[in-house]
Structures are given as C-alpha cells and as structure tokens.
PyMOL Python script that loads the backbone (N, CA, C, O; Angstrom):
from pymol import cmd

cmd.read_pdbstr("""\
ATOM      1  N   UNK A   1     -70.586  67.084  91.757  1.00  0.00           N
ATOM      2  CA  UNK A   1     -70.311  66.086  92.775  1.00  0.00           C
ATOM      3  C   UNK A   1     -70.200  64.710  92.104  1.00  0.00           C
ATOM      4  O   UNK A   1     -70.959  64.267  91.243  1.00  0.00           O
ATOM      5  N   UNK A   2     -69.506  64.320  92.452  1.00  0.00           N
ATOM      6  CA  UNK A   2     -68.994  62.711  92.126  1.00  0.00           C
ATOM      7  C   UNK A   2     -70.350  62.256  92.409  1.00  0.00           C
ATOM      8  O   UNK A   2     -71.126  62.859  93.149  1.00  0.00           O
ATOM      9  N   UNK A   3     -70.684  60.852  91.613  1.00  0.00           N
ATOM     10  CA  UNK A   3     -71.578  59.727  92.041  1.00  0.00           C
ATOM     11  C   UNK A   3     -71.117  58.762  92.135  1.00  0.00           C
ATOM     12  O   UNK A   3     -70.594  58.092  91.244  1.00  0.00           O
ATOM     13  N   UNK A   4     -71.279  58.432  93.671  1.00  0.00           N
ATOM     14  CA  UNK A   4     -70.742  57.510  94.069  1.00  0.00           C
ATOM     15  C   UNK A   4     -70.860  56.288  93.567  1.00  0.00           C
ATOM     16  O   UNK A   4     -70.035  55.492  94.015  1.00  0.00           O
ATOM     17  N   UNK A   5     -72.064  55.624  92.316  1.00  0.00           N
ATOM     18  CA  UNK A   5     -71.577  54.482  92.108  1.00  0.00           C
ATOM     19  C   UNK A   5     -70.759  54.396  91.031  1.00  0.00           C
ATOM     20  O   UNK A   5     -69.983  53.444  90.958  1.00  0.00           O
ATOM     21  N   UNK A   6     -70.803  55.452  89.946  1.00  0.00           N
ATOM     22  CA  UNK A   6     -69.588  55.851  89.038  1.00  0.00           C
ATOM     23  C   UNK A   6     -68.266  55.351  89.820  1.00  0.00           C
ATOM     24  O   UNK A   6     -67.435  54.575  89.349  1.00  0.00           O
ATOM     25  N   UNK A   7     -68.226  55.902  91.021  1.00  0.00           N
ATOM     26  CA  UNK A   7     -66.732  55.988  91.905  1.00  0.00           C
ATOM     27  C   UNK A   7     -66.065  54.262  92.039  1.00  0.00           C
ATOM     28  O   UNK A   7     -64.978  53.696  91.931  1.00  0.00           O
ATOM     29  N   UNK A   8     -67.480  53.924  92.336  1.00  0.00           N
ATOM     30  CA  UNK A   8     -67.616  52.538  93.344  1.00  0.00           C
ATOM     31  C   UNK A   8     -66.954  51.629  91.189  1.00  0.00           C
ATOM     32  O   UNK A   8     -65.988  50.944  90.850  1.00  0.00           O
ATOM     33  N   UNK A   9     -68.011  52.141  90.517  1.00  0.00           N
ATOM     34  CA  UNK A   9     -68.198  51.026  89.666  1.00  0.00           C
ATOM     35  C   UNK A   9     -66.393  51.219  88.916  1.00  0.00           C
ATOM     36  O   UNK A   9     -65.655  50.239  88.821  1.00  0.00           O
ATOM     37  N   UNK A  10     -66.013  52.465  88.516  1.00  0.00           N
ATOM     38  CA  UNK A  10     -64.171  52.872  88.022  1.00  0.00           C
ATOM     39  C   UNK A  10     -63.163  51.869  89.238  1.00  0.00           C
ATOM     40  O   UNK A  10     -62.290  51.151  88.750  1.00  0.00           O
ATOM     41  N   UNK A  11     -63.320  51.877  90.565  1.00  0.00           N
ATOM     42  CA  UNK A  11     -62.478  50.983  91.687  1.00  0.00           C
ATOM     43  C   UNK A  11     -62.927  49.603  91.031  1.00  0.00           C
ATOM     44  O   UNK A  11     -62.029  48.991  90.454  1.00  0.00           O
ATOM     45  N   UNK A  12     -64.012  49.114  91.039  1.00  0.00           N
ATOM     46  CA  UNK A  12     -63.802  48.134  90.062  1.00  0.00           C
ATOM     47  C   UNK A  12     -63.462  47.614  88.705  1.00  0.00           C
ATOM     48  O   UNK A  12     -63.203  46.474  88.320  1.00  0.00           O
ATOM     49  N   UNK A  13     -63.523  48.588  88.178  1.00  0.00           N
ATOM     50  CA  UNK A  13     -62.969  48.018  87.171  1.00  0.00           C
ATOM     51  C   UNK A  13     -61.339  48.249  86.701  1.00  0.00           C
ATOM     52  O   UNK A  13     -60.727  47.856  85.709  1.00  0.00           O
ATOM     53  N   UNK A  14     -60.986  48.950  87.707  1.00  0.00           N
ATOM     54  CA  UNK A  14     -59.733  49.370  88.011  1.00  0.00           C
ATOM     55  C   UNK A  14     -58.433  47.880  88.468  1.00  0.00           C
ATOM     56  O   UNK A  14     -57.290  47.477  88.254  1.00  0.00           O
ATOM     57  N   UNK A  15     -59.998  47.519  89.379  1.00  0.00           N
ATOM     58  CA  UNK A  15     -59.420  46.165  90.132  1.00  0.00           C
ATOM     59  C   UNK A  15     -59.331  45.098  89.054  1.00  0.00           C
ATOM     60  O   UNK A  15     -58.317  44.401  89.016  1.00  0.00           O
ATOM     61  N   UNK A  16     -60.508  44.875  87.996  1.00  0.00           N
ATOM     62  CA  UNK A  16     -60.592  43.717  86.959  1.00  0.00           C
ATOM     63  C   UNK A  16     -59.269  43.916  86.154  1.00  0.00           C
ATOM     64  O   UNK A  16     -58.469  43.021  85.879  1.00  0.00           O
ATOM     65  N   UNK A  17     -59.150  45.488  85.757  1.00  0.00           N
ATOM     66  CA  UNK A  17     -57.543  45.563  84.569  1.00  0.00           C
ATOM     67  C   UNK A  17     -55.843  44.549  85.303  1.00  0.00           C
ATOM     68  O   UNK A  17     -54.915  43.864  84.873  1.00  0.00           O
ATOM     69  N   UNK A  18     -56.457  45.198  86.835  1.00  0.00           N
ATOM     70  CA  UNK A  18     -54.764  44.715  87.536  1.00  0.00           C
ATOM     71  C   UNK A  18     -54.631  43.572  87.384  1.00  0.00           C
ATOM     72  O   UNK A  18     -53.602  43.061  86.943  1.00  0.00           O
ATOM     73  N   UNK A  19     -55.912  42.802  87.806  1.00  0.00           N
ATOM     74  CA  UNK A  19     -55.658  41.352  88.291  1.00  0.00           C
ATOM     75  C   UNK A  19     -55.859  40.208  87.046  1.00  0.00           C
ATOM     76  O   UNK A  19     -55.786  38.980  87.103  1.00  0.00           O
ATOM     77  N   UNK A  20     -56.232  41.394  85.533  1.00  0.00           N
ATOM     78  CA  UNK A  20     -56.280  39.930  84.682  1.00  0.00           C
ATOM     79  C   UNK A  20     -54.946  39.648  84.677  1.00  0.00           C
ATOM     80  O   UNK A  20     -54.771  38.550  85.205  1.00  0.00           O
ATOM     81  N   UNK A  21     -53.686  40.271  84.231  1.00  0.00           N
ATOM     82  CA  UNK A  21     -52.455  39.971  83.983  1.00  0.00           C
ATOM     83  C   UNK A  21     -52.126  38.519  84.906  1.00  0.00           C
ATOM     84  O   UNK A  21     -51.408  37.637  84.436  1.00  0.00           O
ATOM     85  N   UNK A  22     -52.729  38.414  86.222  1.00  0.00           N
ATOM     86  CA  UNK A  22     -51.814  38.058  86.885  1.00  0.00           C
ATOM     87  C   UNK A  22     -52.956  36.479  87.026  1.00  0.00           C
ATOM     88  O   UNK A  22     -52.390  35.448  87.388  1.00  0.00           O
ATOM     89  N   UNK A  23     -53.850  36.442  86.851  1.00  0.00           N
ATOM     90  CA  UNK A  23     -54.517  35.195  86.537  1.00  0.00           C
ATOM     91  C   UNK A  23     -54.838  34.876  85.358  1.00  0.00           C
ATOM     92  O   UNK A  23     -55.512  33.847  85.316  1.00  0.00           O
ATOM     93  N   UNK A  24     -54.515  35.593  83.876  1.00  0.00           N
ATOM     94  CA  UNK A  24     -54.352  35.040  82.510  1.00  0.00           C
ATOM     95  C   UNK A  24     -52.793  34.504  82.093  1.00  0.00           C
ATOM     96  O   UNK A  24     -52.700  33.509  81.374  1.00  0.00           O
ATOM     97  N   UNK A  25     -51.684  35.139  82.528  1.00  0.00           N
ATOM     98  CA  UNK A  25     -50.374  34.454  82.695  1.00  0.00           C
ATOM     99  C   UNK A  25     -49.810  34.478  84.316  1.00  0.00           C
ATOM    100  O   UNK A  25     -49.457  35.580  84.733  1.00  0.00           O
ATOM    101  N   UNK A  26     -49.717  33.361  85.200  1.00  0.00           N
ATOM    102  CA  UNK A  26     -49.377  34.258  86.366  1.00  0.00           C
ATOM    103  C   UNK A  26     -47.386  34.213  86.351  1.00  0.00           C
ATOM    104  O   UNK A  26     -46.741  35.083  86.936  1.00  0.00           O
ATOM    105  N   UNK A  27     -46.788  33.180  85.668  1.00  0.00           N
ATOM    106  CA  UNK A  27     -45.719  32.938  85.424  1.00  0.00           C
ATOM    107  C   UNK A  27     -44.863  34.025  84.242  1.00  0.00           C
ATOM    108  O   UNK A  27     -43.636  34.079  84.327  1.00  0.00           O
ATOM    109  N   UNK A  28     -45.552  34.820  83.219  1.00  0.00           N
ATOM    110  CA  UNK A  28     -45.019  35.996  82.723  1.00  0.00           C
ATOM    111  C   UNK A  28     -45.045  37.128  83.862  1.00  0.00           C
ATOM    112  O   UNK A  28     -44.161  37.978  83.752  1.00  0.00           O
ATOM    113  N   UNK A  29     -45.813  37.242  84.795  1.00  0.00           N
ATOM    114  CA  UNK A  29     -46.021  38.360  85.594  1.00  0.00           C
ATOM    115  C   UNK A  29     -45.331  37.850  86.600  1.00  0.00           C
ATOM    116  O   UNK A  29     -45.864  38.219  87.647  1.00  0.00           O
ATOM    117  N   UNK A  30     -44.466  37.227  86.787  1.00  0.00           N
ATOM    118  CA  UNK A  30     -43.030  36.634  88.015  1.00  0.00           C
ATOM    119  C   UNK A  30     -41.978  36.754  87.170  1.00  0.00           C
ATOM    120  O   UNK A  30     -40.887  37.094  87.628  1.00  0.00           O
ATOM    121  N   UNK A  31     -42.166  36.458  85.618  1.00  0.00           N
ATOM    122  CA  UNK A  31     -40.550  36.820  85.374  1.00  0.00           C
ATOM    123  C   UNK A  31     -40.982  38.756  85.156  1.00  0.00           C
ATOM    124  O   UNK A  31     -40.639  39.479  86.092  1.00  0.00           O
ATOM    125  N   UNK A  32     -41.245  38.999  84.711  1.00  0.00           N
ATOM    126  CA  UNK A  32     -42.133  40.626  84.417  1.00  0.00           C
ATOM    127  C   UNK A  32     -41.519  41.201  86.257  1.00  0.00           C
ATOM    128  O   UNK A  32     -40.517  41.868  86.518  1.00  0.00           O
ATOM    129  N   UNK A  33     -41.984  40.947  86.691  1.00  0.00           N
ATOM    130  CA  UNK A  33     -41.647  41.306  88.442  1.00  0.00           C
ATOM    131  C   UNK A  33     -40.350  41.351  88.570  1.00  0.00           C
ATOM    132  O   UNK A  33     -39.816  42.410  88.896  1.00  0.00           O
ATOM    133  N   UNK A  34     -39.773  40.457  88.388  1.00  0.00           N
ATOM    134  CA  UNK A  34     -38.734  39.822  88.480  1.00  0.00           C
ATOM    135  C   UNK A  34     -37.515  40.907  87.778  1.00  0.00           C
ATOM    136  O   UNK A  34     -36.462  41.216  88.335  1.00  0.00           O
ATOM    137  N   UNK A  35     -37.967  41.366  86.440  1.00  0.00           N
ATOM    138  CA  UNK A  35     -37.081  42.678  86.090  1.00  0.00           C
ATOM    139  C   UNK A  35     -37.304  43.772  86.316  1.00  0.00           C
ATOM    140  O   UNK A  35     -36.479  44.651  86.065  1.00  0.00           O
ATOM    141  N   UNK A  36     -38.897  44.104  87.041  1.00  0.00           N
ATOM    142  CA  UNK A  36     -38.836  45.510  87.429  1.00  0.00           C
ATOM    143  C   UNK A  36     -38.252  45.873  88.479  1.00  0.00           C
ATOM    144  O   UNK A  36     -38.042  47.027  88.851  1.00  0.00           O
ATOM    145  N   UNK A  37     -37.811  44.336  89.280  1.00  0.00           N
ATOM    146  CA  UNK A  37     -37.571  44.761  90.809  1.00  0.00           C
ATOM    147  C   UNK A  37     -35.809  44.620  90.643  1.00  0.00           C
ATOM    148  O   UNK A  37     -35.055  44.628  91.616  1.00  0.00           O
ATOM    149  N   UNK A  38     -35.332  44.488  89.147  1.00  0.00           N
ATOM    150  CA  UNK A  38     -34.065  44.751  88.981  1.00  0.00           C
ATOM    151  C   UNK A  38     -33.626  46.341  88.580  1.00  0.00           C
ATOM    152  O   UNK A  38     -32.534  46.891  88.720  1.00  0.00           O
ATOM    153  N   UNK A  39     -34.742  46.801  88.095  1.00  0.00           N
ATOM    154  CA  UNK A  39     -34.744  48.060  87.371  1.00  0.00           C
ATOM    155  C   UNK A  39     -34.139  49.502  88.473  1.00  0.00           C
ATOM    156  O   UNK A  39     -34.258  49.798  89.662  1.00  0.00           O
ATOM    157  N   UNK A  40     -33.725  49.867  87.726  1.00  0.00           N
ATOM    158  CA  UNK A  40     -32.651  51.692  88.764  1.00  0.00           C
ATOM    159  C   UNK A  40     -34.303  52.254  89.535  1.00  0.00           C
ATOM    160  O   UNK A  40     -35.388  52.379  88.966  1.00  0.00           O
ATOM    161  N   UNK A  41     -34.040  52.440  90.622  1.00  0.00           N
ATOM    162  CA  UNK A  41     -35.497  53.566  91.404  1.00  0.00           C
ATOM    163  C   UNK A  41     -36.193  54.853  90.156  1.00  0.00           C
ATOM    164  O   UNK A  41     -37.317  55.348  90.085  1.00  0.00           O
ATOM    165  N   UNK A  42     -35.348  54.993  89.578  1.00  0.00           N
ATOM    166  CA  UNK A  42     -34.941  56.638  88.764  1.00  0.00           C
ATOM    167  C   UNK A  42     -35.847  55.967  87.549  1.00  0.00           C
ATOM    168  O   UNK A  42     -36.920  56.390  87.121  1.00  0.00           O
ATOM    169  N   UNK A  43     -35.143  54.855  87.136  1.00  0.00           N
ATOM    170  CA  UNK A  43     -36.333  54.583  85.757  1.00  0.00           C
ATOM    171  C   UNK A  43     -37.771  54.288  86.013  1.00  0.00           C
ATOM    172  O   UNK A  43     -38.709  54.476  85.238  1.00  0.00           O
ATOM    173  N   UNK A  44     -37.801  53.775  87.272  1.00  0.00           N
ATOM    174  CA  UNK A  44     -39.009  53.281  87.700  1.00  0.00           C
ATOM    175  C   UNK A  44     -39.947  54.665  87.848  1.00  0.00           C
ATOM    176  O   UNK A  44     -40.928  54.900  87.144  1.00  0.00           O
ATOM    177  N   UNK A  45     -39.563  55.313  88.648  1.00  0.00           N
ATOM    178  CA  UNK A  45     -40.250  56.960  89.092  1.00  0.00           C
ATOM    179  C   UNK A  45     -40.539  57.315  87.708  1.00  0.00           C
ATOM    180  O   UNK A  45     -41.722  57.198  87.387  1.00  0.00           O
ATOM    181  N   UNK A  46     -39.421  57.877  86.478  1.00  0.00           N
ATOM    182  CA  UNK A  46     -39.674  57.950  85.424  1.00  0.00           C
ATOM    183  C   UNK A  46     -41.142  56.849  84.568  1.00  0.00           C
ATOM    184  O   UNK A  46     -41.900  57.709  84.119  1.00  0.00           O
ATOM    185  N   UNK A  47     -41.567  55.858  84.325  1.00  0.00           N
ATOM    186  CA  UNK A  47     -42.291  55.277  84.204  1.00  0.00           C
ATOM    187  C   UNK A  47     -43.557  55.494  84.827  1.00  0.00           C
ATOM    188  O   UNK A  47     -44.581  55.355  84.159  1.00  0.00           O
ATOM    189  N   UNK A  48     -43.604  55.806  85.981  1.00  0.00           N
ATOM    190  CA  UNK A  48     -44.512  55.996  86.791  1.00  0.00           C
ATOM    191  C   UNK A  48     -45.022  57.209  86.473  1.00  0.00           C
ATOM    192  O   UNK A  48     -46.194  57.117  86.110  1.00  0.00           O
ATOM    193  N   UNK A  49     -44.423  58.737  86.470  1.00  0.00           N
ATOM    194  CA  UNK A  49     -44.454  59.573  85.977  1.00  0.00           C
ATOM    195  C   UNK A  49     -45.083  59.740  85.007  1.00  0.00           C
ATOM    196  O   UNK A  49     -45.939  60.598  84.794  1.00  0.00           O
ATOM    197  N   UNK A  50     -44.476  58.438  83.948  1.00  0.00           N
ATOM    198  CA  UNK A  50     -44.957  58.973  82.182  1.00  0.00           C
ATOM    199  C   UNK A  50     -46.591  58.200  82.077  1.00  0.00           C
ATOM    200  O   UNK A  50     -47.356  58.444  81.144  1.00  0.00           O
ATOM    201  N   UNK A  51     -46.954  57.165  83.311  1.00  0.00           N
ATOM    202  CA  UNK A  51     -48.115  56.713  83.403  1.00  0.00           C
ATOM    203  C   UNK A  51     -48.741  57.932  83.707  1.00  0.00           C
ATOM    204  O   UNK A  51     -49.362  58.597  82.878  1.00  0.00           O
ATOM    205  N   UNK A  52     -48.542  58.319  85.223  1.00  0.00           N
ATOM    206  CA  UNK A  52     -49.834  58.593  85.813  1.00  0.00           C
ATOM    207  C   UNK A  52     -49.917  60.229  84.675  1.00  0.00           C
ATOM    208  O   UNK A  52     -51.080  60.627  84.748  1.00  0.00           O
ATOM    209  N   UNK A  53     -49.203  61.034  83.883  1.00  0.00           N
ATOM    210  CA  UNK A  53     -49.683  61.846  82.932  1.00  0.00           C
ATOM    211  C   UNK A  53     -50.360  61.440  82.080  1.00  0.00           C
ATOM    212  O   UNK A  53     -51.462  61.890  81.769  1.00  0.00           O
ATOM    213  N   UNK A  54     -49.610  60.243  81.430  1.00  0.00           N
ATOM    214  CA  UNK A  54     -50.762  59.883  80.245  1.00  0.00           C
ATOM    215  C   UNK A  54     -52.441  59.892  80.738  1.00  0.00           C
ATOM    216  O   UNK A  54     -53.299  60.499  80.096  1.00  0.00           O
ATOM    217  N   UNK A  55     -52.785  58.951  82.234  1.00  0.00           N
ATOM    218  CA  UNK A  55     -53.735  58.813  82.759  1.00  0.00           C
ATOM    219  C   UNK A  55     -54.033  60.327  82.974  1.00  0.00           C
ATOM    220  O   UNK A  55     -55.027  60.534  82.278  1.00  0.00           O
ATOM    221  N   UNK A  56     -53.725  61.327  83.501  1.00  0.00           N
ATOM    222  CA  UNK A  56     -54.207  62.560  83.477  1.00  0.00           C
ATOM    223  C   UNK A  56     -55.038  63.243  82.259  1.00  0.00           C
ATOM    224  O   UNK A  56     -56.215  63.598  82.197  1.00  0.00           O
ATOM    225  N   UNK A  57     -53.566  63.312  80.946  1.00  0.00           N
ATOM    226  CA  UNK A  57     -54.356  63.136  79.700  1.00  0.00           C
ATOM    227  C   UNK A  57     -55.425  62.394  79.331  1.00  0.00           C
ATOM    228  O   UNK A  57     -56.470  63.045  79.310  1.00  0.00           O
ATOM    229  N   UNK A  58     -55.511  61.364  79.061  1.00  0.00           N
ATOM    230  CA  UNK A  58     -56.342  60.850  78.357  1.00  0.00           C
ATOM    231  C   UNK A  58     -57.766  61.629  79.804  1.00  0.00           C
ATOM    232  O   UNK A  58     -58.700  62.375  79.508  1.00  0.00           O
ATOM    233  N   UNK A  59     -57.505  61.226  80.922  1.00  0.00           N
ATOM    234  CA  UNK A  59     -59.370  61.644  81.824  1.00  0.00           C
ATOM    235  C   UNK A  59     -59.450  63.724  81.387  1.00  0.00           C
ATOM    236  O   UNK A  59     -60.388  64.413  81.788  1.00  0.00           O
ATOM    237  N   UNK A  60     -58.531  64.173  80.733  1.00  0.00           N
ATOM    238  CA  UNK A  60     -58.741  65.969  80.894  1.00  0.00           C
ATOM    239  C   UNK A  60     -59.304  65.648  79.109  1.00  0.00           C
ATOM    240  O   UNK A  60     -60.369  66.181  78.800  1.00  0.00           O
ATOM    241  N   UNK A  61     -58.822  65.087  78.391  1.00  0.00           N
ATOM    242  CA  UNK A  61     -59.459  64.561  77.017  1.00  0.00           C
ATOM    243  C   UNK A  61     -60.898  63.969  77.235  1.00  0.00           C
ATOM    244  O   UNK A  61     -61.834  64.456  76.601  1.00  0.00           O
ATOM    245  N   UNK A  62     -61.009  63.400  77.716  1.00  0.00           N
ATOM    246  CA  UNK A  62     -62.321  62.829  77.991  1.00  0.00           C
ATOM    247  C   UNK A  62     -63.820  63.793  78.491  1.00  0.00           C
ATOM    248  O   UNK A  62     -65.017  63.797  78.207  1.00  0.00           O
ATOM    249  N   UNK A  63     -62.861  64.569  79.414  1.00  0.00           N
ATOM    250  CA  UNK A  63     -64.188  65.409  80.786  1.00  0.00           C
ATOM    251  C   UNK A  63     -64.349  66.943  79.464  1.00  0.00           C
ATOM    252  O   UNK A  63     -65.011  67.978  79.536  1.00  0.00           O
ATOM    253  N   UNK A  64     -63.759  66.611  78.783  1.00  0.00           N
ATOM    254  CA  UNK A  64     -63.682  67.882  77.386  1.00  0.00           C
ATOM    255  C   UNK A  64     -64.623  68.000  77.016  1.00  0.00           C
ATOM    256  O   UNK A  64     -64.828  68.785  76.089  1.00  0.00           O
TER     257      UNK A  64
END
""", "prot")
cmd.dss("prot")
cmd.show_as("cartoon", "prot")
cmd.util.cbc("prot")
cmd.orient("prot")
C-alpha cells in the first residue's frame, strides 16, 4: 500500500520541478511556449510518449 505521505511528499515535489522553470527564467519559458504551441500535434504526442516511458523506466529501475 502506498503511504500516503510518500504520495503527498512526490505531488510536491513534482510541483517544485514544474514551477522552477517558470520563476528562474519566466521570459525563456514564453518564447519555449511559444514554439511548442507551433509544433505538429504528432511531434508533440511523440514527445510526450518518449517522456512518460522514460518516466516509467527510470520508476520500474528504481522499485528493482
């Protein structure tokens, strides 16, 4: 069974990774925006894809 403050404490720090980008440069992360929201749907899905596996990998490497 999950422990919940494990759960509680990963949502946070989940939250600290997103939001440094965007309050250590917030003007790279508007032009950064700015070309993903130019980018094909297809590359984007692709990207997304090749994230959320890696993230799979690396937590099935880990729980090993």
């Amino acid at each position: 069974m999950i422990d919940m403050k494990l759960l509680i404490l990963l949502i946070g720090l989940l939250l600290i990774f997103e939001g440094l980008p965007y309050a250590a440069a917030p003007e790279s992360m508007q032009a950064w925006m700015k070309k993903v929201s130019a980018m094909n749907p297809g590359q984007l899905r692709i990207i997304g894809l090749i994230a959320m596996t890696s993230g799979l990998l690396i937590c099935w490497i880990i729980q090993r």
